[in-house]
VEXDREN-2710 file (C-alpha; in Angstrom, 1 decimal):
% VEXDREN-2710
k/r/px/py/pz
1/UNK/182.5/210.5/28.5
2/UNK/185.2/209.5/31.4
3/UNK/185.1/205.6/30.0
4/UNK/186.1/207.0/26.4
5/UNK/188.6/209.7/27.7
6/UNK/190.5/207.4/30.0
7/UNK/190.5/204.3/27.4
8/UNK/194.1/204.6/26.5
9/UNK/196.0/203.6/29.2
10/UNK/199.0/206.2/28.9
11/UNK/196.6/208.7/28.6
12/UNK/194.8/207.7/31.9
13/UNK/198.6/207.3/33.9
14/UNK/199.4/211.2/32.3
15/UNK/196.7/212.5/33.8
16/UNK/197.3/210.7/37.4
17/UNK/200.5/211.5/37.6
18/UNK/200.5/214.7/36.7
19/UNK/197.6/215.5/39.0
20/UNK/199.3/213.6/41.8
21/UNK/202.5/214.8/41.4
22/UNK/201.8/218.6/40.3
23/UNK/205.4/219.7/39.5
24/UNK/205.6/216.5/37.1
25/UNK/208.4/214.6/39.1
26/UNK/207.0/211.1/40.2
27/UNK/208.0/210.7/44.1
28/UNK/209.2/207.6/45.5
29/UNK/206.5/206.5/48.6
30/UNK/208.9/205.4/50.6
31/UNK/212.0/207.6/50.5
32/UNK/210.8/210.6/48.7
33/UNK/213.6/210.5/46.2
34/UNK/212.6/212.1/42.6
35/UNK/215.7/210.2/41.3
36/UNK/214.1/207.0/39.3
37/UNK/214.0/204.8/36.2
38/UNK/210.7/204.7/34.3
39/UNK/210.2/201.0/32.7
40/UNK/207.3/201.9/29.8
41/UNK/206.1/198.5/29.0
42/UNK/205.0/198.1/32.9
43/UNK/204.2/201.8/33.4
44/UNK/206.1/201.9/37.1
45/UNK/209.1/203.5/38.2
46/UNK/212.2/201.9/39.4
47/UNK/213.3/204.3/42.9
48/UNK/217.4/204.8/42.2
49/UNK/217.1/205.9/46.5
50/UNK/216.2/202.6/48.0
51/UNK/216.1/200.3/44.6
52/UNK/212.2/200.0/45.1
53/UNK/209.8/199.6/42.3
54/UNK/206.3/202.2/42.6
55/UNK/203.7/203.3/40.5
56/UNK/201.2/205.5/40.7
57/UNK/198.8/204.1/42.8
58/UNK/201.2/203.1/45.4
59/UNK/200.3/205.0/48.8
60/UNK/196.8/205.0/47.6
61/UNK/193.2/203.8/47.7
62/UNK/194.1/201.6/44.3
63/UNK/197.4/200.4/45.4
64/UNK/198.1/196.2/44.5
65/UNK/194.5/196.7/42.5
66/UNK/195.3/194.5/39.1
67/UNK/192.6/196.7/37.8
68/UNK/193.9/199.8/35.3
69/UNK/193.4/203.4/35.6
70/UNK/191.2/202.9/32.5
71/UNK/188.5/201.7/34.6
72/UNK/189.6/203.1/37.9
73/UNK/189.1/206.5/36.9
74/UNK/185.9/206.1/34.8
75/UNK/184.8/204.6/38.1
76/UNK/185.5/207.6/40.5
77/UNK/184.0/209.9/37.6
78/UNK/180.7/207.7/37.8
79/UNK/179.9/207.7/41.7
80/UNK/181.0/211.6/42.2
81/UNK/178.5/212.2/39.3
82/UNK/175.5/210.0/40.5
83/UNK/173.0/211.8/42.3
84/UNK/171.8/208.7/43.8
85/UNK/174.7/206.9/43.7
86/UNK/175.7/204.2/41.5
87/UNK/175.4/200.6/42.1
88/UNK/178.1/197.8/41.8
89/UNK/176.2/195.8/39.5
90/UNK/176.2/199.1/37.2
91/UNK/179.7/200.0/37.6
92/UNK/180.4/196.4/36.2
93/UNK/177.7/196.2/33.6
94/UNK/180.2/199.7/31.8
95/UNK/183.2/199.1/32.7
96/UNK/183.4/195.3/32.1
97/UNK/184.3/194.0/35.8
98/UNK/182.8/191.4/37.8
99/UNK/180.3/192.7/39.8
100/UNK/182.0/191.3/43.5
101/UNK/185.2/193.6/41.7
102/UNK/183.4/196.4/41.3
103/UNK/181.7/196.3/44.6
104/UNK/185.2/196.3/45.9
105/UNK/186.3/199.6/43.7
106/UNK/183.2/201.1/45.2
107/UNK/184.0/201.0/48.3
108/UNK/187.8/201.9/48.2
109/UNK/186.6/205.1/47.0
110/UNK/184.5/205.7/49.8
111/UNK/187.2/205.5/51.9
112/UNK/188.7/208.4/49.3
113/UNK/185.5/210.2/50.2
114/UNK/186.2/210.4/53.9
115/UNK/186.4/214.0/55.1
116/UNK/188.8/213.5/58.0
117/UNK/188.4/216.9/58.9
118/UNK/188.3/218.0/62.8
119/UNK/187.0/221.0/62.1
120/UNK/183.8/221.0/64.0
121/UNK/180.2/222.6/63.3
122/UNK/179.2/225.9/64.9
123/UNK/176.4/228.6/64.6
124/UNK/172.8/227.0/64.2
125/UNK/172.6/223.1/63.9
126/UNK/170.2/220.8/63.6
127/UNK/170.2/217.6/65.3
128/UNK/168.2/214.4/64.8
129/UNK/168.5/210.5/64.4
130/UNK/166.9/207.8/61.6
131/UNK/166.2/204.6/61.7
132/UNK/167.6/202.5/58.7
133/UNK/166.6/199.2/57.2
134/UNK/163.9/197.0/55.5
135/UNK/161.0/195.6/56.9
136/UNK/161.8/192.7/59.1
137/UNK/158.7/190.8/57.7
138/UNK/160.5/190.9/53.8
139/UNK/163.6/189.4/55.1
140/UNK/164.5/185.5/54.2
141/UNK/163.7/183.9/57.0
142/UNK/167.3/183.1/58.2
143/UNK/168.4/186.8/58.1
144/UNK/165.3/187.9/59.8
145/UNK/166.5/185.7/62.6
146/UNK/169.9/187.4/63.1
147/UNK/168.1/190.5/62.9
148/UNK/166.2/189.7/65.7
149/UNK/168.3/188.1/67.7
150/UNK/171.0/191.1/67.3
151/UNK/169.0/194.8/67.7
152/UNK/166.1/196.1/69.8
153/UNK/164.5/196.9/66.6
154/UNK/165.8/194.0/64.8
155/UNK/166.6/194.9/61.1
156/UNK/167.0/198.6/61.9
157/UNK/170.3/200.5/62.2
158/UNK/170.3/203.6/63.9
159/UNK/172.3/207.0/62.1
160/UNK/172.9/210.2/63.9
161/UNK/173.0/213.5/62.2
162/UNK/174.1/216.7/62.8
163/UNK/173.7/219.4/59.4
164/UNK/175.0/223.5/60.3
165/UNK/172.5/225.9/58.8
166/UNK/173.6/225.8/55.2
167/UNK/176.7/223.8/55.5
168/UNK/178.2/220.7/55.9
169/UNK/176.2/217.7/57.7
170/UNK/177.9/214.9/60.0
171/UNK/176.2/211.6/60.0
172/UNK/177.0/208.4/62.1
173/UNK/176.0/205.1/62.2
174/UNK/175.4/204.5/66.6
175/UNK/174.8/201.2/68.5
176/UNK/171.3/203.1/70.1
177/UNK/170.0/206.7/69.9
178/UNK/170.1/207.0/73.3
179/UNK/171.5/209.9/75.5
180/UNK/174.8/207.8/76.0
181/UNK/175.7/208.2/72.6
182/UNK/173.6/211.0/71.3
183/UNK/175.4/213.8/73.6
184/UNK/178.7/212.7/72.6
185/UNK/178.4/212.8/68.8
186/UNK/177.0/215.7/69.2
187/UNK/180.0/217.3/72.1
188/UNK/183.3/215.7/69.5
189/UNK/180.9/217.8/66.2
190/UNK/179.3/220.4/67.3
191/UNK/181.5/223.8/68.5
192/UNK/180.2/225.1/72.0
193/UNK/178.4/228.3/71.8
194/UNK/176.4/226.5/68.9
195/UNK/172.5/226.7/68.9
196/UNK/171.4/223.0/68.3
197/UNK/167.6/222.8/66.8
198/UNK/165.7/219.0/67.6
199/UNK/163.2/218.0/68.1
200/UNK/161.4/216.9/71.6
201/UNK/163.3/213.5/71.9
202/UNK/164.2/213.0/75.5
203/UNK/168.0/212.3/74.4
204/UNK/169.1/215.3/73.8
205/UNK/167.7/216.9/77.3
206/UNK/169.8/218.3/79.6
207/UNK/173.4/219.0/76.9
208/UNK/177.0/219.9/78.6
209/UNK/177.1/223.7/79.0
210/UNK/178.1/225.7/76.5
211/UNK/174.9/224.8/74.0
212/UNK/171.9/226.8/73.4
213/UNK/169.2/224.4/73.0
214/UNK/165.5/225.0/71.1
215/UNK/163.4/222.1/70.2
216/UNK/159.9/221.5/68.7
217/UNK/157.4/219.3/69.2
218/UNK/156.2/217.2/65.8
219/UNK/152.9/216.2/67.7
220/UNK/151.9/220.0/67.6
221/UNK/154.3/221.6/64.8
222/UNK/157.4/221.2/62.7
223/UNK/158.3/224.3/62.4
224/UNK/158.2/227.2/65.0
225/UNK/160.6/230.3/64.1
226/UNK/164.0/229.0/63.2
227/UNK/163.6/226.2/65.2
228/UNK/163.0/222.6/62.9
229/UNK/165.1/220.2/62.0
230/UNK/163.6/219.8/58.1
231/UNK/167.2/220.2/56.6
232/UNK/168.8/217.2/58.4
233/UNK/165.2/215.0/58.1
234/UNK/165.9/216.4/53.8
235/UNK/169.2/214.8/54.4
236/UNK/167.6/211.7/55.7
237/UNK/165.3/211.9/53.0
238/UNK/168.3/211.5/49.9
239/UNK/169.8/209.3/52.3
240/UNK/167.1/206.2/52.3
241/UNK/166.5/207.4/48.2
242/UNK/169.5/206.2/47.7
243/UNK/169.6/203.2/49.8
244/UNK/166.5/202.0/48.9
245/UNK/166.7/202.7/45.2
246/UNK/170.2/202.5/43.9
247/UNK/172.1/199.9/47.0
248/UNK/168.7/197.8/47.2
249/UNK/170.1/195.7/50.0
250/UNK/173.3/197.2/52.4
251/UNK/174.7/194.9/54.9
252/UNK/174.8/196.9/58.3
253/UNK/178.2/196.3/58.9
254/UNK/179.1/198.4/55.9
255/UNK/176.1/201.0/56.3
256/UNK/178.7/203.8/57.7
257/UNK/180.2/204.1/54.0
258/UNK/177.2/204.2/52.4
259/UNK/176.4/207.5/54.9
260/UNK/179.7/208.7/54.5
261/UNK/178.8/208.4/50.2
262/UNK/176.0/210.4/50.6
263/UNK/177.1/213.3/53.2
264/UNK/180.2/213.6/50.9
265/UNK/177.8/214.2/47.5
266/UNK/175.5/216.3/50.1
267/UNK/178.6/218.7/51.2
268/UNK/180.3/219.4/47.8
269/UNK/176.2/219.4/46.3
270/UNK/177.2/222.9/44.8
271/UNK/179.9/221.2/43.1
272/UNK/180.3/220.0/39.5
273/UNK/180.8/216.8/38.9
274/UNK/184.5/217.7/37.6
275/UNK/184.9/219.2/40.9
276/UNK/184.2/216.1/42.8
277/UNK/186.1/214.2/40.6
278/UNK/189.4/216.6/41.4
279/UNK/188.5/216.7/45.0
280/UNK/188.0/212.7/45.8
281/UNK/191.5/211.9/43.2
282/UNK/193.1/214.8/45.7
283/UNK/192.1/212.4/48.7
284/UNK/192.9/209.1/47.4
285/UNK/196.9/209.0/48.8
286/UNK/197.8/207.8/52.4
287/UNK/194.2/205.6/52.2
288/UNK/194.4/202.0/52.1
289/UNK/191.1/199.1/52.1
290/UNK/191.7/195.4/51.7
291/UNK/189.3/193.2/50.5
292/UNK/190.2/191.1/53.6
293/UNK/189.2/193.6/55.8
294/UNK/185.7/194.4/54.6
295/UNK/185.1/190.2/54.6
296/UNK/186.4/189.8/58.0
297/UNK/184.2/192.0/59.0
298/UNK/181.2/190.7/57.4
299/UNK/181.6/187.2/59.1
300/UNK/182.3/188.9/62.5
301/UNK/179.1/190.7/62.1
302/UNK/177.5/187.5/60.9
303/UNK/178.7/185.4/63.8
304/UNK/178.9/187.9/66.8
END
């Protein structure tokens, strides 16, 4: 439906610019004059403040992307409305991009789905820690040999979670799940006061005052009262779906926008899918990823 809607071209730039401007005045980026040109044929305006050029994706997620709005915005519709996500080798298949492009698109609107917020999680939480990755004995033999010469547990990344009692989750990808770094994702997330549900793992022993702590034991039961941690472990659970089944194979360099994917669709899950299309196009300005940047950090990963 969104590839058809957004074919034409002028249609597609209406409906950006109206939503991203709501009183219907284009303003310049840079200067914030609404005193401009418009040059049609290019579909840019001309800034009569400081003389610059600007279109609608400047300041944004898609700014200096040669790809147009027709398949940008089809694109944004598609991984807002995929329950398990959607994969770049899809994306390209409809919309008639290379596949390394549409990898690309994919992840410059992660970045859109970024919350940002510092608002932090209170009232009953539930706290617990996953282990993400393939089996190191399916690996081609030279990756299995990074793998093991880079982690403890050699193909597997470790992602911390935090989920409020029917709310929002937190989730973040941690160099060990150790007390060093469990106590402190959970002290920047977690109002104090809070009542944080885990389970028995030695980590989260002995939290800053201020917490309430209850945990269970999975050796002799998952669930005892209130206390279990099945909604975060459920989280987990569409998490490693949608890893395994739609991503296939996720570098672990990029493995925190992948989570950051999933705790988005899991926070707005009473959402429509028009919803979460309005809400990620609200969230798109003042973001920027270059291609060089998510490259760069591939070889570092690869060499470090």
């Amino acid at each position: 439906m969104a590839i058809q809607y957004f074919a034409d071209l002028d249609r597609a730039q209406e409906f950006l610019t109206r939503f991203r401007w709501s009183d219907g005045k284009p303003t310049c980026p840079r200067c914030q004059s609404q005193e401009h040109s418009y040059i049609s044929t290019r579909r840019i305006w001309k800034c009569k403040g400081c003389k610059k050029q600007f279109s609608v994706k400047t300041g944004t997620i898609l700014e200096d992307s040669p790809i147009g709005l027709d398949k940008w915005l089809p694109a944004v519709w598609m991984i807002c409305g995929c329950k398990n996500g959607i994969s770049s080798y899809e994306i390209g298949r409809d919309l008639g991009v290379s596949q390394k492009t549409a990898w690309f698109m994919l992840h410059r609107i992660r970045v859109a789905m970024q919350s940002g917020t510092i608002e932090k999680l209170s009232g009953e939480v539930e706290a617990d820690e996953t282990f993400v990755g393939g089996k190191i004995a399916n690996m081609h033999r030279a990756r299995r040999t990074r793998a093991q010469m880079k982690s403890q547990k050699g193909d597997k990344a470790i992602v911390l979670g935090l989920l409020q009692r029917d709310g929002h989750v937190r989730a973040a990808v941690a160099p060990s799940r150790r007390k060093h770094h469990v106590q402190p994702h959970i002290t920047a997330n977690v109002e104090p006061g809070s009542t944080l549900y885990t389970d028995d793992w030695k980590a989260y022993e002995d939290l800053p005052e201020g917490f309430t702590h209850e945990f269970v034991n999975h050796l002799e039961t998952y669930v005892k009262g209130r206390v279990h941690t099945n909604g975060i472990e459920n989280f987990w659970s569409l998490l490693k779906r949608t890893l395994k089944g739609t991503y296939v194979s996720v570098d672990p360099v990029h493995l925190q926008a992948y989570v950051d994917e999933q705790a988005y669709r899991f926070n707005n899950r009473e959402f429509e899918d028009a919803d979460r299309f309005v809400n990620v196009l609200s969230q798109i300005a003042g973001k920027r990823l270059k291609f060089k940047e998510l490259i760069t950090k591939e070889l570092d990963s690869r060499m470090g």
